[in-house]
DSSP file (Angstrom, degrees, kcal/mol; ACC not computed):
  #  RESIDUE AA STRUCTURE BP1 BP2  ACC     N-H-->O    O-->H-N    N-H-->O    O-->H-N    TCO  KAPPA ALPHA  PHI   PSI    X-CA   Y-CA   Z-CA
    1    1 A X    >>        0   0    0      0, 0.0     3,-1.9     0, 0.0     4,-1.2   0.000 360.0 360.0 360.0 -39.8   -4.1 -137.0  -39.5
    2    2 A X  H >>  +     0   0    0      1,-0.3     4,-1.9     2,-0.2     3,-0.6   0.919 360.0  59.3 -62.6 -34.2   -1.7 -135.2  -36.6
    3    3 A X  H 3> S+     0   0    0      2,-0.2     4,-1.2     1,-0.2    -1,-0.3   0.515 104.5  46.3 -76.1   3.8    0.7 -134.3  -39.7
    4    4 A X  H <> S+     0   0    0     -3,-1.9     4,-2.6     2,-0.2    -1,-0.2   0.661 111.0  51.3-111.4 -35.6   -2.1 -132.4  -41.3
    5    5 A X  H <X S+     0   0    0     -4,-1.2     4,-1.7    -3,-0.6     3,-0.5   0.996 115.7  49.9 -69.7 -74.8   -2.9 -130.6  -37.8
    6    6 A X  H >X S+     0   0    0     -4,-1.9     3,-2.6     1,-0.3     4,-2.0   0.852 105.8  46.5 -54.1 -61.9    0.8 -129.9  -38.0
    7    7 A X  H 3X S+     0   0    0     -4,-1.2     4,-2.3     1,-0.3    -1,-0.3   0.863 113.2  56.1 -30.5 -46.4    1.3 -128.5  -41.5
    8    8 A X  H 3X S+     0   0    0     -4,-2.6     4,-1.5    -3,-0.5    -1,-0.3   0.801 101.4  54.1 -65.8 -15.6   -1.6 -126.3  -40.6
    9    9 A X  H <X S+     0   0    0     -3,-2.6     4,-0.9    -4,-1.7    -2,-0.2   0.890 111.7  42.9 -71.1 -60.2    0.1 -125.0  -37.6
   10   10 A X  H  X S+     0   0    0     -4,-2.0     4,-1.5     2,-0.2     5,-0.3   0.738 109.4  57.0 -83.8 -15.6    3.5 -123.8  -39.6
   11   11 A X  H >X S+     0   0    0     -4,-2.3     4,-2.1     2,-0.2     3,-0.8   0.916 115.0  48.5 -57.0 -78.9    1.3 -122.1  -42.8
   12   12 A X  H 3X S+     0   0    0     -4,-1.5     4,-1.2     1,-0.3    -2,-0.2   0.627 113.1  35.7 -41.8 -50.0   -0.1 -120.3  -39.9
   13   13 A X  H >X S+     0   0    0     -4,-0.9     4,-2.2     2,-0.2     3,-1.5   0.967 119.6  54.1 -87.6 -26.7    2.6 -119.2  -38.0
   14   14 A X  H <X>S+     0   0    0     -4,-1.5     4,-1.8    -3,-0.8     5,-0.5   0.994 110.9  44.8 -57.1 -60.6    4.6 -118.5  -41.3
   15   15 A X  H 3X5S+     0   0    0     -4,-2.1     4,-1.3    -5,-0.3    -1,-0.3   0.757 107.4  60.1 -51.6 -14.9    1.8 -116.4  -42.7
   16   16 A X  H <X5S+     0   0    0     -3,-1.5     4,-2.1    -4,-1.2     5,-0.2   0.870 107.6  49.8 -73.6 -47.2    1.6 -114.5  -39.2
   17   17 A X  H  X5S+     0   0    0     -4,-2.2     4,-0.8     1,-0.2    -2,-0.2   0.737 104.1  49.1 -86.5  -5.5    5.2 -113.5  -39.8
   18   18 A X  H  X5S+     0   0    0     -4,-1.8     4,-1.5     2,-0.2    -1,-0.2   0.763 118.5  48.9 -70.6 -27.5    5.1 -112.1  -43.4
   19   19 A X  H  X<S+     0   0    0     -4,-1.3     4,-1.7    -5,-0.5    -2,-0.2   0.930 113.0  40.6 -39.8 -46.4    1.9 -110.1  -41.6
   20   20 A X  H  X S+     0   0    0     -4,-2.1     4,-1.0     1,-0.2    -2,-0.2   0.717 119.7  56.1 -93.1 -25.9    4.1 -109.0  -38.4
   21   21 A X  H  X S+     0   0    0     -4,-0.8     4,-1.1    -5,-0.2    -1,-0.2   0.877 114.6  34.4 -87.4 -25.7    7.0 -108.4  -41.7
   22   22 A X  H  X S+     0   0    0     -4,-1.5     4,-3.2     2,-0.2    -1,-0.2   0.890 116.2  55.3-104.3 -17.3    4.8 -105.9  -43.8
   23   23 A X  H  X S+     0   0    0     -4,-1.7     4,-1.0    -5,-0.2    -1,-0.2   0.740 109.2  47.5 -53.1 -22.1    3.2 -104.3  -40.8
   24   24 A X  H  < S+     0   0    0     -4,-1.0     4,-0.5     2,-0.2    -2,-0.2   0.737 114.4  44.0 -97.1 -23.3    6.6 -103.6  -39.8
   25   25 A X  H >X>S+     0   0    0     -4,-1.1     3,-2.4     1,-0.2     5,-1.5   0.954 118.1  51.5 -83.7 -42.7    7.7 -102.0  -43.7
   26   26 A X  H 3<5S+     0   0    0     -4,-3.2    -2,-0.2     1,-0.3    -1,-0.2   0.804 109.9  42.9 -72.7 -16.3    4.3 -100.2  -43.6
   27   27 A X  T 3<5S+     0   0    0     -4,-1.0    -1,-0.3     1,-0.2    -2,-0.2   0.585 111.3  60.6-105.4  15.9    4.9  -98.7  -40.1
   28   28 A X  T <45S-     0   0    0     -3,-2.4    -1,-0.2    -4,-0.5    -2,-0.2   0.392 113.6-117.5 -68.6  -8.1    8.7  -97.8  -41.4
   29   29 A X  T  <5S+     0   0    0     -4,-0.7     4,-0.3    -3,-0.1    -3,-0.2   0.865  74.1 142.4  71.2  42.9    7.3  -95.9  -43.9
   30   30 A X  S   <S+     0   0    0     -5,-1.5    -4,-0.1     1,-0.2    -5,-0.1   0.729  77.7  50.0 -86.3 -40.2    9.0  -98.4  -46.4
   31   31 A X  S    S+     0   0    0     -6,-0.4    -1,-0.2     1,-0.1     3,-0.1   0.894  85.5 105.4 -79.9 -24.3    5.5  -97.8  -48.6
   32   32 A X  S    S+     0   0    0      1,-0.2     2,-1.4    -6,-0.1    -1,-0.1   0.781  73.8  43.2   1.5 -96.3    5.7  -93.7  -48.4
   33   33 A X     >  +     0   0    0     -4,-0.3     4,-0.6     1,-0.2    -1,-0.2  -0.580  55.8 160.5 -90.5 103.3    6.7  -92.7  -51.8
   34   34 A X  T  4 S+     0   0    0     -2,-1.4    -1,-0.2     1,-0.2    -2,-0.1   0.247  71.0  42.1 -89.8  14.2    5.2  -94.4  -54.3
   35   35 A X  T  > S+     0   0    0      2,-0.1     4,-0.6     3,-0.0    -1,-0.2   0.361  97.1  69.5-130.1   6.2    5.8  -92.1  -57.4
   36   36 A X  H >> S+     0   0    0      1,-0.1     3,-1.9     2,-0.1     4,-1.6   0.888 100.7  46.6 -84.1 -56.4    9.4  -91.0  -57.0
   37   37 A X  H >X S+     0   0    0     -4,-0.6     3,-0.7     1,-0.2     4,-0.5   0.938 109.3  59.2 -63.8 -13.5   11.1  -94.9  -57.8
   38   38 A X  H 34 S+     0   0    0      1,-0.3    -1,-0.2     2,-0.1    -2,-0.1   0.793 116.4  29.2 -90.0  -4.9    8.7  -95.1  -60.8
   39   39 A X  H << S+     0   0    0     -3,-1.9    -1,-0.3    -4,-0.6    -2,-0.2   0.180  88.7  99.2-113.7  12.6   10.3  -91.6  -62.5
   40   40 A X  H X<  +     0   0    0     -4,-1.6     3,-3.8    -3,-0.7    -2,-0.1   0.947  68.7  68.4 -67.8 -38.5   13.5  -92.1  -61.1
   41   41 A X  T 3< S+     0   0    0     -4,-0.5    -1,-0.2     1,-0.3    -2,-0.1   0.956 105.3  48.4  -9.5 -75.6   14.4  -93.6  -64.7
   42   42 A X  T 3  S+     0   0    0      2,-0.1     2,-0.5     0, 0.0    -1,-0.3   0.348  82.4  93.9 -55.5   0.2   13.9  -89.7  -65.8
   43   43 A X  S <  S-     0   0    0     -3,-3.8     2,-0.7    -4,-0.0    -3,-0.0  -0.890  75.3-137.5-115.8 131.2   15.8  -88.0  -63.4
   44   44 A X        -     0   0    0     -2,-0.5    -2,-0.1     0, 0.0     2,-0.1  -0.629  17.2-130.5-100.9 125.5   19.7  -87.5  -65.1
   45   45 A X        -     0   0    0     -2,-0.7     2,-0.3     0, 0.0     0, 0.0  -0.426  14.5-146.9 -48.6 138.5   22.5  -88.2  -62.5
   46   46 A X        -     0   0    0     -2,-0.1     2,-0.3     2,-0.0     0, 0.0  -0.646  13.8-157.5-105.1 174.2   25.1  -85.2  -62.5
   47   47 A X        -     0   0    0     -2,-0.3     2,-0.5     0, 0.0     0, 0.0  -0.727  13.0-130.8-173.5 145.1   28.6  -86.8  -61.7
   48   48 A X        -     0   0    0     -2,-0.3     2,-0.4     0, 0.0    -2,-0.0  -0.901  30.6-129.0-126.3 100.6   31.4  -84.3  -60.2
   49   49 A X        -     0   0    0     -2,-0.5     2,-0.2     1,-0.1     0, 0.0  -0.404   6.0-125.8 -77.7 148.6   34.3  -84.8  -62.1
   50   50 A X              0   0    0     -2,-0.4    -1,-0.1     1,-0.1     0, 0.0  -0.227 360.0 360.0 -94.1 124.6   37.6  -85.4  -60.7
   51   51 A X              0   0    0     -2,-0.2    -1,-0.1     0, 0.0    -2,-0.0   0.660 360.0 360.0 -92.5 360.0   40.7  -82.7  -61.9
């Protein structure tokens, strides 16, 4: 029975830190632009060639 109390103890703190990890990309502004990477496809690279 204690190992069940333990297992529940690390899901918990593990799920706390992927909480404290996407509170920390949302308040990096990692979520911002959300339409740019999905047209980046479309956007043509220029290249500076070398003489």
């Amino acid at each position: 029975m204690k190992i069940i109390f333990v297992l529940i103890l690390i899901s918990l703190l593990i799920a706390l830190g992927f909480l404290a990890a996407f509170f920390w990309a949302v308040k990096s502004g990692q979520y911002e632009d959300d339409y740019t990477p999905s047209v980046r496809i479309l956007f043509e690279d220029t290249k500076k060639e070398k003489k």
